[in-house]
C-alpha positions as CSV (number, residue, x, y, z in Angstrom):
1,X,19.5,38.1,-37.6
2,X,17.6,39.3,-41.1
3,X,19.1,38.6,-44.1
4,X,20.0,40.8,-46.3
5,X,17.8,41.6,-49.1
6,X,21.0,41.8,-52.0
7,X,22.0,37.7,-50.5
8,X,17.8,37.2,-50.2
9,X,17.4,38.1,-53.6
10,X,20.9,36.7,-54.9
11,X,19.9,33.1,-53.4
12,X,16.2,32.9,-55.1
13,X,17.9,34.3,-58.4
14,X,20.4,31.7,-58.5
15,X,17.8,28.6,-57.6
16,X,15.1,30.3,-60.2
17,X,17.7,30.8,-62.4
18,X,15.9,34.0,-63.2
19,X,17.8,36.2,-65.8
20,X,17.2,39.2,-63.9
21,X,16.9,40.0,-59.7
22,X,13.8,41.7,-60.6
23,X,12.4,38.2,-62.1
24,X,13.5,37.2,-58.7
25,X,12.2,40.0,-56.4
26,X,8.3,39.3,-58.4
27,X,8.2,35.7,-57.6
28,X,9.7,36.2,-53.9
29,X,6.9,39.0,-53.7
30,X,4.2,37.0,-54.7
31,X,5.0,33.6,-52.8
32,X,5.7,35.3,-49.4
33,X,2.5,37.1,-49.5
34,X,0.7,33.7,-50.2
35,X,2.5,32.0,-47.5
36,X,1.9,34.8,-45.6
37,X,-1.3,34.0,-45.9
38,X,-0.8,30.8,-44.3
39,X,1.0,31.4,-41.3
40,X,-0.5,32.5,-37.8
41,X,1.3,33.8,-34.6
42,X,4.5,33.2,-33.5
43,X,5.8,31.2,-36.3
44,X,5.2,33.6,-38.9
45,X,6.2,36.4,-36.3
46,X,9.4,34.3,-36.1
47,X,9.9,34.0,-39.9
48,X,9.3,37.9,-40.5
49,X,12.4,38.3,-38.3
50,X,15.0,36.4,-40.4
51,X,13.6,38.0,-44.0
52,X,14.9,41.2,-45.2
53,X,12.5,43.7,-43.7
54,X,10.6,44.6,-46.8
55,X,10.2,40.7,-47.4
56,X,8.7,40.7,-43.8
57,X,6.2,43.2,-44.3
58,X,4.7,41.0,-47.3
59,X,4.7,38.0,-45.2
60,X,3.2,40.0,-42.4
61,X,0.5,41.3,-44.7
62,X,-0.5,38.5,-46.9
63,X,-2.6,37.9,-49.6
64,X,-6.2,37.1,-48.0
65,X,-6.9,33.0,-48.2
66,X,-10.4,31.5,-47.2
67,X,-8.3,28.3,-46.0
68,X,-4.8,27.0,-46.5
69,X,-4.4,26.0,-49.8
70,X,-3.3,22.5,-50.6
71,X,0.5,22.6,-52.5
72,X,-0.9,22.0,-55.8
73,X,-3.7,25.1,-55.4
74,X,-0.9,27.3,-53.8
75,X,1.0,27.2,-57.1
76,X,-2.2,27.6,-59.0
77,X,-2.3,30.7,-57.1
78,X,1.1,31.7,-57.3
79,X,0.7,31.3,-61.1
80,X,-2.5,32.8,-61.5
81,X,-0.5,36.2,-59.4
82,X,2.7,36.6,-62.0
83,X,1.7,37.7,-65.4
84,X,2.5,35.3,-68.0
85,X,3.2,32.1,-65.7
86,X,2.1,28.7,-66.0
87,X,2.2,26.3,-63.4
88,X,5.4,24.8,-64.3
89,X,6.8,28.1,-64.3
90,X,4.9,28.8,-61.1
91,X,6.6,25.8,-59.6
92,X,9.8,26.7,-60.0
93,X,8.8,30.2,-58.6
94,X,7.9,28.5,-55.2
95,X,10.5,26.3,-55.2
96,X,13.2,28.8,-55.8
97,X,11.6,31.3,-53.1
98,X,10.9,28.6,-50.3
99,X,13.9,26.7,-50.8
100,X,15.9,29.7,-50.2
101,X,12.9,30.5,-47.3
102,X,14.0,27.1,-45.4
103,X,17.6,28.1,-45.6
104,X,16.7,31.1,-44.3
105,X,14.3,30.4,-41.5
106,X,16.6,27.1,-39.9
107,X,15.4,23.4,-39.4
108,X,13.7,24.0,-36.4
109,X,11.3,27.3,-37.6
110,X,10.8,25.3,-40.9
111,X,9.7,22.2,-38.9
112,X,7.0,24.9,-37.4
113,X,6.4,26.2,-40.2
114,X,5.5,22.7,-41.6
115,X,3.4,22.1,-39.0
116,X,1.2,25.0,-40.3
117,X,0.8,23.6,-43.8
118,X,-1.4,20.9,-45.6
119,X,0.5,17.7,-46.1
120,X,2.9,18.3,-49.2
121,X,4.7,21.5,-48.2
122,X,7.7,20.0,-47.7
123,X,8.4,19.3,-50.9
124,X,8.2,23.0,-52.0
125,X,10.7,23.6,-50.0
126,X,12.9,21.4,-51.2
127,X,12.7,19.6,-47.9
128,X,11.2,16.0,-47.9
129,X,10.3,14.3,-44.4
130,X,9.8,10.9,-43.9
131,X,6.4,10.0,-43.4
């Protein structure tokens, strides 16, 4: 079952420590539609399903990427998208949204998920595997 978008939002607020939801709501907006970007078949298919719906539709229709960006690039991006950010603002955008993402999505669609990704991912989202 989707989560709702008021507890979506309330979760990345709180990790972003964003004044505002609408802080919130721009950097979930911009992160999903880069990790939209991604994500193929039935693991972002999968994903869309547990996000508030209009959180799913940006993650169904991402951002355009050439190739998956390595963790470092995908918060250059994610930076270079969100007027004013740096990358250590941009950081902590990611990190609040896929944190909150992981929660969301279970161990078991996150280890998919993972499995999508360039080596580093999991530390974005707050999740650190043993290598």
């Amino acid at each position: 079952m989707a989560l709702r978008r008021e507890a979506f939002l309330d979760h990345v607020k709180e990790r972003g420590e964003y004044g505002t939801v609408e802080e919130a709501e721009r950097a979930a907006r911009v992160v999903l539609a880069l990790l939209g970007a991604h994500l193929v078949g039935e693991v972002r298919a999968l994903l869309a399903a547990r996000l508030p719906e209009e959180f799913a539709l940006i993650l169904l229709n991402p951002l355009q990427s050439a190739e998956p960006l390595p963790p470092e690039r995908f918060v250059r991006a994610t930076a270079a998208w969100i007027e004013g950010a740096t990358e250590q603002t941009a950081t902590w955008d990611v990190s609040a949204v896929l944190s909150t993402v992981a929660d969301t999505a279970g161990d078991d669609l996150l280890g998919q998920i993972l499995l999508q990704l360039p080596a580093g991912y999991d530390l974005l989202f707050g999740r650190p595997q043993p290598t």
